[in-house]
Structure formats: structure tokens, C-alpha cells
GUTIMI-798270 format. One record per residue (C-alpha): z, y, x; residue number from 1. Coordinates in nm, 2 decimals. Example, Ala and Ser with C-alpha at 12.3 -4.5 7.8 and 13.67 -1.06 7.14 Angstrom:
2
> up,north,east,nr
> 0.78,-0.45,1.23,1
> 0.71,-0.11,1.37,2
***
This chain:
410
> up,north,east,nr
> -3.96,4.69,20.25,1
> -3.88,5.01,19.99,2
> -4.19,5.24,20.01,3
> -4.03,5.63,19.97,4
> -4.31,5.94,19.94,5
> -4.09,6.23,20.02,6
> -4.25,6.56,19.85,7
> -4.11,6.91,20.03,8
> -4.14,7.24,19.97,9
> -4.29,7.50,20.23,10
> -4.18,7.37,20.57,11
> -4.56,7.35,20.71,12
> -4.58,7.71,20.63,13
> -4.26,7.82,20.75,14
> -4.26,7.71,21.11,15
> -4.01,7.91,21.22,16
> -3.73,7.78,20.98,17
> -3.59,7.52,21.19,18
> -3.28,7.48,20.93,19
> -3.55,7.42,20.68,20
> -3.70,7.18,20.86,21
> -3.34,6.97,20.85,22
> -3.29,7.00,20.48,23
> -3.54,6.72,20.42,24
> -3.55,6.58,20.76,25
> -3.13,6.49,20.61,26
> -3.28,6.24,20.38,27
> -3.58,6.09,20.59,28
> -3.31,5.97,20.85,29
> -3.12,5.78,20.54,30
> -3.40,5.58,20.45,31
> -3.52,5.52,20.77,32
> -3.19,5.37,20.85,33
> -3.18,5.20,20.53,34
> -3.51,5.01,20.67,35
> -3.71,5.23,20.43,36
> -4.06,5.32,20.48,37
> -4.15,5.72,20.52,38
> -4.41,5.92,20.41,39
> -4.44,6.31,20.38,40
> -4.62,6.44,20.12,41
> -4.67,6.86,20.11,42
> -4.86,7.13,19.96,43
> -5.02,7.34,20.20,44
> -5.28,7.55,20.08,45
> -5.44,7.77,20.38,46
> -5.34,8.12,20.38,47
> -5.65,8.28,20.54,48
> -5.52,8.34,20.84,49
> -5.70,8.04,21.04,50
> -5.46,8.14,21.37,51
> -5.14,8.09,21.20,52
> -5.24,7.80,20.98,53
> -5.34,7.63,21.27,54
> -5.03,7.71,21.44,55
> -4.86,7.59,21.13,56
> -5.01,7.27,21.13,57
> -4.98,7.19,21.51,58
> -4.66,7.24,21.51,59
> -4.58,7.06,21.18,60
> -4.73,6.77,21.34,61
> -4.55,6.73,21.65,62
> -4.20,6.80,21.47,63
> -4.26,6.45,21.21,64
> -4.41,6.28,21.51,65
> -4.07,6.33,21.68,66
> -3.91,6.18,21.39,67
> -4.07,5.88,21.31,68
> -4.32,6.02,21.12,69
> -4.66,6.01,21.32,70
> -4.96,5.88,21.11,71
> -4.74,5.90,20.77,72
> -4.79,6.27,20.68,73
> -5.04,6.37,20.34,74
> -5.09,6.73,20.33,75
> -5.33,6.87,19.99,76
> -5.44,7.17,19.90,77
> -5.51,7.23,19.49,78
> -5.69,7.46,19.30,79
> -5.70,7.50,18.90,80
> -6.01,7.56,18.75,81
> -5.98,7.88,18.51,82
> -6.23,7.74,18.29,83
> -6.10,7.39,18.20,84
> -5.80,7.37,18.40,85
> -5.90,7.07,18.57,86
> -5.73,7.03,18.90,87
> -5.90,6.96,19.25,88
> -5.69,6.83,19.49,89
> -5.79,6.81,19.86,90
> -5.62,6.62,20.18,91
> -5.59,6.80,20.48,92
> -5.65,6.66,20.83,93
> -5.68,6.28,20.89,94
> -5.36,6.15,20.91,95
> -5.44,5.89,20.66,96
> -5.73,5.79,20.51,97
> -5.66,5.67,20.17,98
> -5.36,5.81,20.01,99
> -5.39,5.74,19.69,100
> -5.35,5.37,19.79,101
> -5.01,5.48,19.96,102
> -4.89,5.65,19.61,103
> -5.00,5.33,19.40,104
> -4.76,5.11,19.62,105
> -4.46,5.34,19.71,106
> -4.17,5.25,19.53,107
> -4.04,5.63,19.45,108
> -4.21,5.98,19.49,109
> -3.86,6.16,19.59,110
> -4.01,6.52,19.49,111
> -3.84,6.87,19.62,112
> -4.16,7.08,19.51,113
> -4.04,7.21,19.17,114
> -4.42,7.30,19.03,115
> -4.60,7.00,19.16,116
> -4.84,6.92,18.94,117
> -4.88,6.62,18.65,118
> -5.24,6.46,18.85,119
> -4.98,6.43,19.16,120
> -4.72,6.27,18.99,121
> -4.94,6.03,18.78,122
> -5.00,5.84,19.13,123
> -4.65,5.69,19.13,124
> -4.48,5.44,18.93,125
> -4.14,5.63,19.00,126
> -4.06,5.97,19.03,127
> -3.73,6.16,19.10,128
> -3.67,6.53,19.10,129
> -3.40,6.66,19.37,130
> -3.27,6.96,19.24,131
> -3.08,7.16,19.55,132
> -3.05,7.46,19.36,133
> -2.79,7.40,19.12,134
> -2.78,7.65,18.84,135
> -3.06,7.86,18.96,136
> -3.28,7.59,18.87,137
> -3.18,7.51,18.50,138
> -3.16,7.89,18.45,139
> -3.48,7.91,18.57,140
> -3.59,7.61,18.31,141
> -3.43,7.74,18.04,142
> -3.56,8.08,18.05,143
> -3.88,7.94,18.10,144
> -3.93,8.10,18.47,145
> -4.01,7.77,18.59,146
> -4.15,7.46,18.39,147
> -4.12,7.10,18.55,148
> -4.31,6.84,18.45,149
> -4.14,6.55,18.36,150
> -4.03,6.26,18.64,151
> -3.85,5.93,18.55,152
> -3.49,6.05,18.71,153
> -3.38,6.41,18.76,154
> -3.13,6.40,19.09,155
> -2.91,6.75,19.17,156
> -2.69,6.84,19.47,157
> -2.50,7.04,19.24,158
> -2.16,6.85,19.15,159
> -2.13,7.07,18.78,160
> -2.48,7.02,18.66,161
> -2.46,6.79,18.35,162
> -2.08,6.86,18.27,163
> -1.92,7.05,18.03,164
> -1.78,7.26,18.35,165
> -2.13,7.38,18.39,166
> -2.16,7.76,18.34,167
> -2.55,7.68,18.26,168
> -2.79,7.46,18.05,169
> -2.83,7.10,18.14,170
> -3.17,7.15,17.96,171
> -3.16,6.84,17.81,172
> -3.21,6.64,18.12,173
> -3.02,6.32,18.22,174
> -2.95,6.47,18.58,175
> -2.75,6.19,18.82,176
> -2.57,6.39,19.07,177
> -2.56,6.31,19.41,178
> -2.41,6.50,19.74,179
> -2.66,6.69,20.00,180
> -2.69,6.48,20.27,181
> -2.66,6.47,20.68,182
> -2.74,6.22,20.93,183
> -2.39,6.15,21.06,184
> -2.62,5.96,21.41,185
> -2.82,6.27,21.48,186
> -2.54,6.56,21.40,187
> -2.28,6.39,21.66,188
> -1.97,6.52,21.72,189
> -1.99,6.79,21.95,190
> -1.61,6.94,22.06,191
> -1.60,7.22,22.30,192
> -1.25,7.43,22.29,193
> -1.44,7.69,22.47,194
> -1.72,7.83,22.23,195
> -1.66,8.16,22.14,196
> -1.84,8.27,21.81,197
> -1.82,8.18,21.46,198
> -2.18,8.19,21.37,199
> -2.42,8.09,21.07,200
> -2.76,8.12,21.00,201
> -2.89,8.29,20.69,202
> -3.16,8.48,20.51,203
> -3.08,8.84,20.45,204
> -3.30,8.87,20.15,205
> -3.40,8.63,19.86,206
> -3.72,8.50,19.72,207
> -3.90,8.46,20.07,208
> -3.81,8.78,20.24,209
> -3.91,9.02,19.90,210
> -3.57,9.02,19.76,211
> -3.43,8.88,19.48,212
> -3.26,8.93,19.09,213
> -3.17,8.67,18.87,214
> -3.27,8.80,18.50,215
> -3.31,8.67,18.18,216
> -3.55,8.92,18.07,217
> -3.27,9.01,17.81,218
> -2.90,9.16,17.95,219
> -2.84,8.95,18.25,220
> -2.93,9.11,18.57,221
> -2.80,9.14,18.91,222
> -2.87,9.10,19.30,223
> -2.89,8.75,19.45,224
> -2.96,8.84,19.82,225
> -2.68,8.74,20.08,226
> -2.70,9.07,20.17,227
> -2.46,9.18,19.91,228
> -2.21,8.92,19.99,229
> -2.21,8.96,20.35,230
> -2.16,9.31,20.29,231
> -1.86,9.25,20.03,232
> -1.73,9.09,20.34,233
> -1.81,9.38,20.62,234
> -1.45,9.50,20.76,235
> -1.36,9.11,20.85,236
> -1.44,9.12,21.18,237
> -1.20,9.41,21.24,238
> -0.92,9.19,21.09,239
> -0.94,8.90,21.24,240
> -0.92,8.85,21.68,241
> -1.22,8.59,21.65,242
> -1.52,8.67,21.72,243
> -1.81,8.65,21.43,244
> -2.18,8.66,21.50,245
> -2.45,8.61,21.21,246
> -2.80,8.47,21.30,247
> -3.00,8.64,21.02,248
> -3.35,8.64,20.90,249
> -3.41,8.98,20.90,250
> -3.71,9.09,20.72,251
> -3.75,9.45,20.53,252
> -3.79,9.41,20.14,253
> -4.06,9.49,19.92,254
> -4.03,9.84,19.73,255
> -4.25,9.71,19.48,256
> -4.22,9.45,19.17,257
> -4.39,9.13,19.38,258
> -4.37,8.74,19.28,259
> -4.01,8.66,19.43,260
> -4.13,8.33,19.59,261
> -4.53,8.37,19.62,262
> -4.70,8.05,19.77,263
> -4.37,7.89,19.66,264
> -4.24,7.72,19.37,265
> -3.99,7.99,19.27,266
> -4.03,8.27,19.01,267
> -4.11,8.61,18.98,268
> -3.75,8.76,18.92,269
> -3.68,9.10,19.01,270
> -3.75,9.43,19.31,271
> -3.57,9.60,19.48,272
> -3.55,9.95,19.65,273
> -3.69,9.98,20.02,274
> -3.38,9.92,20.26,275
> -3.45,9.89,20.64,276
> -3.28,9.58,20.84,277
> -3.23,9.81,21.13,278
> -2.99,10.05,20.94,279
> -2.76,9.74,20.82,280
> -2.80,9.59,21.15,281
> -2.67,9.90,21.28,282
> -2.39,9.88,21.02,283
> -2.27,9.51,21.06,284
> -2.22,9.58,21.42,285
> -2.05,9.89,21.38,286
> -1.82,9.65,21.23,287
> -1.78,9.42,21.48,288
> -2.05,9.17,21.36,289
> -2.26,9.02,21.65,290
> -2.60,9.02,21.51,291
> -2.92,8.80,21.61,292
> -3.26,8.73,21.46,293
> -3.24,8.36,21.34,294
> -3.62,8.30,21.44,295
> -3.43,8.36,21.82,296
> -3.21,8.15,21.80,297
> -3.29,7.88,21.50,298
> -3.66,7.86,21.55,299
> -3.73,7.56,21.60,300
> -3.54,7.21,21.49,301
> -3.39,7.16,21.81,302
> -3.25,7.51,21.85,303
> -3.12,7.49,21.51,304
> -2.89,7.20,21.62,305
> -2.83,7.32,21.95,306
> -2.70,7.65,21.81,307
> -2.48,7.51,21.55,308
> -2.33,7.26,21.79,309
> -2.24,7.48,22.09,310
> -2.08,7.73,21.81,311
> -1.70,7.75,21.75,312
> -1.72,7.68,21.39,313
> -1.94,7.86,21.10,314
> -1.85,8.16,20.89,315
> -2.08,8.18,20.59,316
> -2.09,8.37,20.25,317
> -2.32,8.24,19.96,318
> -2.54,8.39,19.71,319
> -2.39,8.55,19.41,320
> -2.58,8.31,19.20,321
> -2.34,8.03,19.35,322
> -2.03,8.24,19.24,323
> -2.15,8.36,18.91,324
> -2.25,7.97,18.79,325
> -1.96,7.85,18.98,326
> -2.15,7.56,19.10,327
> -1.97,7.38,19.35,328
> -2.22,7.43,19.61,329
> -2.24,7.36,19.97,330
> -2.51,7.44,20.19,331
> -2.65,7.18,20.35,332
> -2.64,7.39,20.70,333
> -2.26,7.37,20.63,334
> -2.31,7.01,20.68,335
> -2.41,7.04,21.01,336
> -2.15,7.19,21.10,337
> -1.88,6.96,20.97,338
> -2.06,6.68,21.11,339
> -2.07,6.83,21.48,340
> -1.69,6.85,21.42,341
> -1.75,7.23,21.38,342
> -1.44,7.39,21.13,343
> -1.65,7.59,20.82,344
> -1.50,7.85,20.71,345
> -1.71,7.96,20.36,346
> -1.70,8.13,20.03,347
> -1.56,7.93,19.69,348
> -1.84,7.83,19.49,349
> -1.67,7.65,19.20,350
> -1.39,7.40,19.11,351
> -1.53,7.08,19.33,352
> -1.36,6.70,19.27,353
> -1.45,6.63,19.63,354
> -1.44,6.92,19.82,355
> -1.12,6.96,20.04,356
> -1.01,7.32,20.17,357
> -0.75,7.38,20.44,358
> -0.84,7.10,20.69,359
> -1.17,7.12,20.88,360
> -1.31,7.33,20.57,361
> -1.19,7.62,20.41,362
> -1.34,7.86,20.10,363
> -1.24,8.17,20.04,364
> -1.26,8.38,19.74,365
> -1.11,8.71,19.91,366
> -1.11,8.88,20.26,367
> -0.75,8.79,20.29,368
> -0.80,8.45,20.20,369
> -1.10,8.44,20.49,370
> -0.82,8.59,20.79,371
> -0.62,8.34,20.67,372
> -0.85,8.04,20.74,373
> -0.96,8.18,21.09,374
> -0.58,8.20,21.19,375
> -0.50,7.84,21.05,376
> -0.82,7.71,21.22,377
> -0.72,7.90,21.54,378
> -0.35,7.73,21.53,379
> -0.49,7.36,21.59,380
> -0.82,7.42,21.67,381
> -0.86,7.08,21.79,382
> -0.72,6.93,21.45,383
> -0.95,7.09,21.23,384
> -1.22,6.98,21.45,385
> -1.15,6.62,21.37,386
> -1.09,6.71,21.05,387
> -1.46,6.86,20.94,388
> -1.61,6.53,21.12,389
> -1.43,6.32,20.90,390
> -1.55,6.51,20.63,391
> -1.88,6.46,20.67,392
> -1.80,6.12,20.75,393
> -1.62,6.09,20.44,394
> -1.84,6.26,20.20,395
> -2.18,6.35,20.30,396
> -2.32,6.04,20.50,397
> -2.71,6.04,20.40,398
> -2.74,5.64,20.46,399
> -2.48,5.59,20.12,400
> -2.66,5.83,19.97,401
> -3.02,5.75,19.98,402
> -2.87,5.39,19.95,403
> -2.69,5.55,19.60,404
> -3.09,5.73,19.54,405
> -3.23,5.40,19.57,406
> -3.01,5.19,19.31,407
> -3.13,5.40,19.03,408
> -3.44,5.22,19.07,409
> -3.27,4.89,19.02,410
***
């Protein structure tokens, strides 16, 4: 049996992202139904508040119970020492007793945690980075914002990383691209002629609620919040007769210069000026946007799924990032969509090989081109229905691709 350590980033911490919770969860369900055995491995190092980290913990727990995961979940904490840099590494809990001897015999460390450190990754005979933020993240390498420590293979989500179509550095790493995954058996097809909203569910801000820039410290600068793209977007709702309603994770931004992903692996990149939620709340809705608080609605894993399959279909914009290094991305929430047989309706990101538009999913590069998807969608609804399920199907089932992961290992 193929032993697979699974390495996240921030989901004990961030209990309320149920969303987040499914990016990794996507890639557990492969392997487990590839006959793979699971473990989680995770940073958590407490935050001080001993209410909320136990919260945190309890309810990280039950979730990987549910999935298959109870008694194979390694949380650490790690602290370098300022005076040698030696690193101490403490397991959390007692979920299992001896970890080290889980590392020694796992097959592949599969790690999502961009700044893990070198004494982790020396457990394992393989490693393999997952890159899922195409672009961002070789920017980030190449401007030295971020440094990775080497693995043995260097995965990405992103289908231009590596080609001379990339608008950024491959910096100098063999990266094997794969496609973001979904568990075709737990997203099932979910038809319902009658749902009324388009919905999504997004952050407002970048870099953990603080707000976000992307800079090179030189002459590239510019806003990478969803904010500004949903706003590009804010009369469509009065052009189009179908209703739109965005589940957002509204938090107000930081009016001071502040590490752009602190307790994360992301780096400090930018401010931005003090804007309250409840004015643009106030303003999307004075457009016709239906507006909830994704914590409401998308707390929890099973609300997540529940909200995405009883919606109509998703309407989505992406970062500017995606635009500017016209990555081909697709989010993996989009996924869930598709596979619930839920039409997507989302902005371009890039030239793709694989990725259709005009049946089941569209992406739009202008307001017009986004009233014209909601009006083909709305002529066969039923057909583009089938359509984004087959998709999925077609593209995106995570059993071939963990079963594509693990070949690289033959």
C-alpha cells in the first residue's frame, strides 16, 4: 500500500473556511480511492488565544475524522532559535505517537506549505511541492519574497508554468503540471431548474484579510484584492434579468504596512488605505448584488457544499494577478461547481489547451461578454448543466490525477 503525508497550509487555524477545508480535502479523496494510505501533516503554532485554539483544534479534528482521517493527523509547532538557528519542532495532541516513524516509511511528502522547513522535509525519501498559485508563486521566488527549499518534484495547478507562454519565471525548476482536482463521488450531480441565484464565495481582500499588492520592490505595483475586479464588474447585475448574489469574506483592511499573510507562508507585499466593508456592501447592493458573509453561509465543509449545490450556477471574478500573468487558472471552488452540474460563469485567466468556454463553462474578458453567457446559459439551462458535469468528469477527476501524482514516483 502507497503511504502519502499530505502537508496543508492554515486550515486548523482557519475554521471557518469551509472552501479551504475542500481544497486539500480534493486530493485526500484521490488517494484514498486509489487505495492510498492518508496522513495530515500541519503547522499549527498556538496563537495565544487558548479559547480559539482550542476551538480550532476540536473542530479540526472532527472534520478529518469524518473523512477517513481519525488517528492519522500530525500537527507541530516550530520555533528557530535566534542564536544558532537550530530548529525545535513540537507535536501537538496525541493522535500519534511516533511520527517520525510514519515520515521514514511514507512513500511521498505531497507539501502545500510553501515555507516548511529543511528538518521537516529531511524525514522523507520523496518530496513534492504543489504549487496552486501559479505565477504568484514563481514571482514571489524570483523576487526573493518567498524562498523554498528544495523537494524532489515541483507539481503546479497552473497549465503555463514552465512554457514559453508563461508571462513569469519558471525559476529554474522542472515543474510537472497537473490539473486542480475534485472528487467527482462526493460533488454529485445536483440539478434543480428551480435555484434562483448565481452565487460564489470569495475573499474581499488579499493576504489574509490585510489586503494585498504584488510588487517587485522596483516599478511593478498594483492591487491584487478581488475587490477591484468585482468592482470592474459592478453594474452587471442591472444588465442581466438573473439574479447574482456574492458570499464574501468581508473583513476591514489594515491602514498600516503589515505582513500580507502573517502566521502564513505568504509574503509581506503591500498596504492599503482604510476602506469599510459596510460602505461597499452598501454599494454592491445598490447595484443589485445580493450580498452575504461567507462565514454564514460557507462556514463549515458541509455548508460549503450545500451552498454551492442548491445554487443556480456560479458567477466569479479572479484576482488581477491571474489576468496580469495570464495563467490559465481555475479555482478549485469552480470545480465544485462544474461537478454538481452547476454552469460557471468566470473571468478569462489566460489561453488554456483544455479549458472549454460556451458549454457548461464560460470566461469572460468584458461585461458584455459576461450578459452574454448568463443569456446562453439561461436558453438551455438544462444543457449546460450536463455540460459542466461532464467537464469535470472530463478534466478534473482527482482519482487520474493523484493516480498521474503518483507515477512520478515510478
Amino acid at each position: 500500500m502507497t503511504t502519502v503525508v499530505i502537508s496543508p497550509s492554515n486550515v486548523v487555524t482557519f475554521p471557518e473556511g469551509g472552501g479551504h477545508f475542500w481544497v486539500y480535502m480534493q486530493y485526500i479523496k484521490g488517494f484514498q480511492a486509489l487505495g492510498c494510505e492518508i496522513y495530515w501533516l500541519e503547522r499549527f503554532n498556538p496563537s495565544g488565544d487558548k479559547n480559539r485554539d482550542k476551538h480550532a483544534l476540536k473542530t479540526f479534528y472532527e472534520r478529518v475524522d469524518q473523512f477517513g482521517l481519525a488517528g492519522k493527523s500530525i500537527l507541530y509547532s516550530s520555533e528557530r532559535s535566534a542564536e544558532d538557528s537550530s530548529l525545535t519542532i513540537t507535536y501537538i495532541g496525541d493522535q500519534l505517537s511516533r511520527p517520525e516513524e510514519i515520515f521514514g516509511r511514507a512513500d511521498l511528502l505531497l507539501n502545500f506549505y510553501y515555507a516548511i522547513p529543511p528538518e521537516m522535509l529531511a524525514h522523507f525519501k520523496r518530496t513534492a511541492l504543489v504549487d496552486i498559485d501559479p505565477g504568484l508563486l514563481q514571482f514571489w521566488i524570483s523576487n526573493e519574497q518567498i524562498f523554498v527549499h528544495p523537494h524532489d518534484l515541483y507539481f503546479t495547478t497552473g497549465e503555463t508554468v514552465g512554457t514559453p507562454n508563461a508571462k513569469f519565471p519558471d525559476c529554474l525548476l522542472p515543474w510537472i503540471r497537473i490539473r486542480p482536482p475534485v472528487s467527482l463521488e462526493l460533488w454529485p450531480y445536483a440539478y434543480d431548474p428551480e435555484s434562483k441565484f448565481y452565487t460564489t464565495v470569495s475573499s474581499w481582500w488579499g493576504g489574509g484579510g490585510k489586503g494585498e499588492f504584488i510588487t517587485d520592490g522596483k516599478e511593478l505595483l498594483f492591487e491584487n484584492n478581488k475587490r477591484v475586479t468585482f468592482l470592474d464588474y459592478i453594474e452587471l447585475p442591472k444588465l442581466t434579468n438573473q439574479a447574482i448574489e456574492l458570499a464574501l469574506n468581508l473583513g476591514e483592511a489594515q491602514s498600516e504596512v503589515e505582513k500580507a499573510g502573517e502566521g502564513t507562508d505568504q509574503p509581506a507585499n503591500g498596504v492599503t488605505d482604510y476602506i469599510s466593508d459596510e460602505e461597499d456592501r452598501k454599494t454592491l447592493e445598490r447595484f443589485g448584488w445580493n450580498i452575504k458573509h461567507a462565514y454564514d453561509v460557507a462556514g463549515n465543509p458541509e455548508t460549503y457544499q450545500a451552498y454551492i449545490q442548491g445554487s443556480r450556477g456560479e458567477f466569479s471574478c479572479a484576482k488581477p494577478s491571474c489576468m496580469y500573468f495570464q495563467n490559465a487558472w481555475i479555482s478549485d471552488r469552480t470545480l465544485c461547481y462544474l461537478a454538481s452540474g452547476k454552469p460557471a460563469i468566470v473571468q478569462y485567466t489566460g489561453p488554456s489547451a483544455y479549458l472549454p468556454s460556451g458549454e457548461g463553462l464560460f470566461r469572460f474578458s468584458s461585461i458584455g461578454e459576461a450578459v452574454e453567457a448568463f443569456a446562453a446559459v439561461a436558453s438551455n439551462y438544462q444543457k449546460h448543466c450536463i455540460a459542466a458535469r461532464e467537464i469535470a468528469e472530463t478534466h478534473f477527476d482527482s482519482k487520474e490525477i493523484m493516480a498521474s501524482i503518483l507515477n512520478q514516483l515510478n
